[in-house]
N, C-alpha and C positions, 0 to 999 in steps of 0.2 A: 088927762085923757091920753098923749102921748105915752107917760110913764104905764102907762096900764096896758096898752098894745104892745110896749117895749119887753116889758115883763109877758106878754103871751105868746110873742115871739119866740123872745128865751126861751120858754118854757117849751113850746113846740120842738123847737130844736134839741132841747135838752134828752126832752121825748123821742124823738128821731135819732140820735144820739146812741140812745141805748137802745133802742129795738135793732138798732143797725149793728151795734157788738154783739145783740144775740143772736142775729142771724148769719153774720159772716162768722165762718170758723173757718181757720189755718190747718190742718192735717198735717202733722210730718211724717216725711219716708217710712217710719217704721209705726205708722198706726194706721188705725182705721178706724171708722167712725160709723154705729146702727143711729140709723132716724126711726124713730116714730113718731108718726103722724097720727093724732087722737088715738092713742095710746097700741094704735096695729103696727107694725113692723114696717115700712115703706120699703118696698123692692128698687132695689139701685136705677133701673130706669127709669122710675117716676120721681125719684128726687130733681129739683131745680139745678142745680151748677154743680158738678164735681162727683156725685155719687156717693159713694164710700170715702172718697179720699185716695189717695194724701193728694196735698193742695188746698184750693180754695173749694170750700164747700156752703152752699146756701142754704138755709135753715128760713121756714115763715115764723115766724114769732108767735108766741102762743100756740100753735099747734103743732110744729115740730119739737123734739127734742132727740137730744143726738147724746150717744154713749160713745167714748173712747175706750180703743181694745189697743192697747201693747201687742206690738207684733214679736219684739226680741225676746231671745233663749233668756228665760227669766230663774233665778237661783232660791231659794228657802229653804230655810233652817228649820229643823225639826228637834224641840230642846230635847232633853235626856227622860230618857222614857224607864220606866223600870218593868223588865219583863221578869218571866220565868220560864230556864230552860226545860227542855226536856226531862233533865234529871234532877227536875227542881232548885234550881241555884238560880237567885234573884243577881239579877244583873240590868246594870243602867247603861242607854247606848242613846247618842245622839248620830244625828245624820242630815248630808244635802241631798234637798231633790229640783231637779231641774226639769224646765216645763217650757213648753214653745205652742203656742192658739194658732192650731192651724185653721180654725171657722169662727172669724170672730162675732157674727150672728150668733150660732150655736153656743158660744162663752155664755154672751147673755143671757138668753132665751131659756135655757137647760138647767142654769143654776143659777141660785143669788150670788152666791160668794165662791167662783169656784175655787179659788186661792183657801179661803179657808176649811171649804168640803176634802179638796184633795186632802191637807194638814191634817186634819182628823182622820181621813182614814188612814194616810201615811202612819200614823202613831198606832192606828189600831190593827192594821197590818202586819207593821215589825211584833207588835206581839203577838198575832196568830202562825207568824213565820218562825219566829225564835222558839217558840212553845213546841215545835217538834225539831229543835234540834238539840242533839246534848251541847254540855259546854264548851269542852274541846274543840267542837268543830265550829262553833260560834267564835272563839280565838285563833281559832286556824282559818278559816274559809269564809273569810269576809267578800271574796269575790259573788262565792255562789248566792251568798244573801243581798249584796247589791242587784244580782239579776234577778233574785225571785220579787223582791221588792219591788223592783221597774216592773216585771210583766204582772205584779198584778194591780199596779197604780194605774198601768197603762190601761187593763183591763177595765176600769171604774172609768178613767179621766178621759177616755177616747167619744162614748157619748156626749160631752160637754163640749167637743169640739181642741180639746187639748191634749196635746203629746206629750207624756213625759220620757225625759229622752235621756234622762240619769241620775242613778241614786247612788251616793259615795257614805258609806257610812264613817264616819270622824273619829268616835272613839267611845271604847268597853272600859265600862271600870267590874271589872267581877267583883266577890265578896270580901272580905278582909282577910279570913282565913283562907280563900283562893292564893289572893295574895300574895300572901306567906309563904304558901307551899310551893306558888309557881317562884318567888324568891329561892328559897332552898334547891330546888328542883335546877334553879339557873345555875345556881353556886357549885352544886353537884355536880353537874354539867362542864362548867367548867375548869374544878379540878381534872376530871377526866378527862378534858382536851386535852388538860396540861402533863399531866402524865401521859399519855398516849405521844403527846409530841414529842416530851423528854425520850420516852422510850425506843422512838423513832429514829431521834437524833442519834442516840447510842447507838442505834440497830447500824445506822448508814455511817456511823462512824470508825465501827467496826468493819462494817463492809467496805469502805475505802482504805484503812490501816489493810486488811486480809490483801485487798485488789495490790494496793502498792507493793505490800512483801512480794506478790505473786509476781509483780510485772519484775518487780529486782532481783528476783532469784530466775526467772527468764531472762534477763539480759544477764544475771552473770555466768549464767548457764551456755547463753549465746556467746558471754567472752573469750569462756573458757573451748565452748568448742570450735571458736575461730582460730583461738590460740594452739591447741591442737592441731588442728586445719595446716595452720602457718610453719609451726614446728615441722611437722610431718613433710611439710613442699619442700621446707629450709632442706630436711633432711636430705629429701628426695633428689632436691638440688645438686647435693655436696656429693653423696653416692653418683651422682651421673657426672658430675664435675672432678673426682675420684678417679672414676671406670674412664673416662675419656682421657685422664691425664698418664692410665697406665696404658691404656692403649696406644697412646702417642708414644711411652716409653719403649712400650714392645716395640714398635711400629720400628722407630729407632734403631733401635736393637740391634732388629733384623737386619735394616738397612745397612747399619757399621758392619752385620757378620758376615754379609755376601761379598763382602771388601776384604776378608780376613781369610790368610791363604795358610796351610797345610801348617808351616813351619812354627807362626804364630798359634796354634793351638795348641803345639806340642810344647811351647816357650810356658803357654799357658797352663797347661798341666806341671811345668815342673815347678813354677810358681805354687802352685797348690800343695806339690809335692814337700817344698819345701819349707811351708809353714805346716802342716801336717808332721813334720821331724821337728820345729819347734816343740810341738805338744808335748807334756808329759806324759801324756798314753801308750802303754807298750803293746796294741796295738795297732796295724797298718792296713788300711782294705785298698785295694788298686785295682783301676777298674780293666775290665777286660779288654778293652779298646786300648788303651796304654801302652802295651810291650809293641804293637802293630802300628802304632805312631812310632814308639820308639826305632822299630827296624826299619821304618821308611825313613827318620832323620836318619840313621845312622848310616843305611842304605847311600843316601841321595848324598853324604858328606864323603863316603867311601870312593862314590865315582867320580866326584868334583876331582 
């Protein structure tokens, strides 16, 4: 009898137990949590403890049931898709798109799966988007096709309560014979850098060899007519240093000849006179001034 009350005991508790883990739910920070109550949506006031969440939230057993909605900026891959461009050239592109529930009621309520509804139309998108573009600018302009993407994901995924907040497209494989060409096309590419660079270097090597002859036939240009310059002052120098040393001689001169009295000039002319009869020239010019010196010496020894 005891063992049998002990055993219903258990069992009670066991039962208690578990209606008690499905009714206490933990919410963390970045979730939230829809009840329904007999299968209607329960407005966050009429829930029992907690509401939405986060925190502790109370559920009645058997008539509640509670959905978790992820609140964080959430990531998905979108595998390799094979479209066709504009100009008809089959090309496979995969890409990320990023998603953040801003209503997480409306997650629920609006779609079963909206992780997998966006995915699909994410796939059927990039192919109505790439189908009008040619190829080139599907290899070039990856930017513009991230944004047409996000605005028209957003356009679907905004009724659901979800914001898609970025689409990064990963990577183009073009066609084989693209390929190829856009290989060649690189190789082509870049001998012409290479030659263009070559030709450049020559250009500026020329142009620096031109500039230096030009600077050094300037500077010897400048040498020479400093050197000039210098020559010409030396000259100019010596002529003034010349002209002043004969003018000092004049100067001189003069001064010894205002000292020099009558008799001494007439001493002076016969000096002259007498190497003038050295000369072998037959010959004799005498100056007119001469005889009238002579009569004043002769004069003045006449009266002594």
């Amino acid at each position: 009898m005891n063992y049998v009350i002990l055993c219903g005991v258990g069992a009670v508790l066991v039962i208690g137990l578990i209606i008690l883990a499905n009714a206490v739910r933990i919410i963390p920070e970045y979730q939230r949590l829809v009840v329904f109550r007999l299968g209607r949506v329960l407005p966050t006031e009429k829930r029992l403890v907690g509401g939405s969440g986060p925190g502790l939230v109370l559920l009645i057993p058997g008539i509640d049931r509670g959905v978790k909605v992820d609140l964080r900026e959430q990531i998905r891959e979108v595998p390799h898709q094979t479209s066709i461009t504009k100009d008809n050239a089959p090309i496979s592109i995969d890409f990320l798109w990023y998603y953040k529930v801003l209503d997480w009621t409306q997650s629920v309520l609006a779609v079963q799966n909206f992780e997998l509804s966006a995915a699909g139309i994410a796939a059927t998108t990039l192919r109505a988007v790439i189908g009008g573009i040619p190829l080139d600018d599907v290899l070039s302009e990856r930017e513009h096709i991230n944004n047409m993407l996000r605005t028209r994901l957003d356009e679907v995924t905004e009724r659901w309560g979800v914001k898609v907040t970025n689409v990064e497209i990963r990577e183009i494989i073009p066609p084989r014979e693209v390929q190829d060409a856009m290989n060649r096309q690189m190789s082509a590419e870049r001998i012409r850098r290479a030659v263009v660079t070559e030709s450049t270097g020559t250009r500026e090597a020329a142009i620096n060899v031109a500039e230096g002859e030009k600077q050094s036939n300037i500077l010897r240009a400048e040498g020479q007519k400093q050197s000039v310059i210098l020559s010409a002052e030396g000259e100019r120098q010596s002529q003034l240093l010349r002209a002043e040393g004969f003018a000092l001689a004049l100067e001189a001169i003069f001064n010894a000849a205002k000292a020099v009295d009558q008799k001494t000039m007439t001493l002076q002319y016969f000096e002259t006179l007498k190497s003038i009869g050295t000369s072998p020239s037959t010959k004799y010019i005498f100056p007119m001034e001469f005889t009238s010196l002579l009569d004043n010496f002769l004069g003045k020894e006449t009266r002594k």
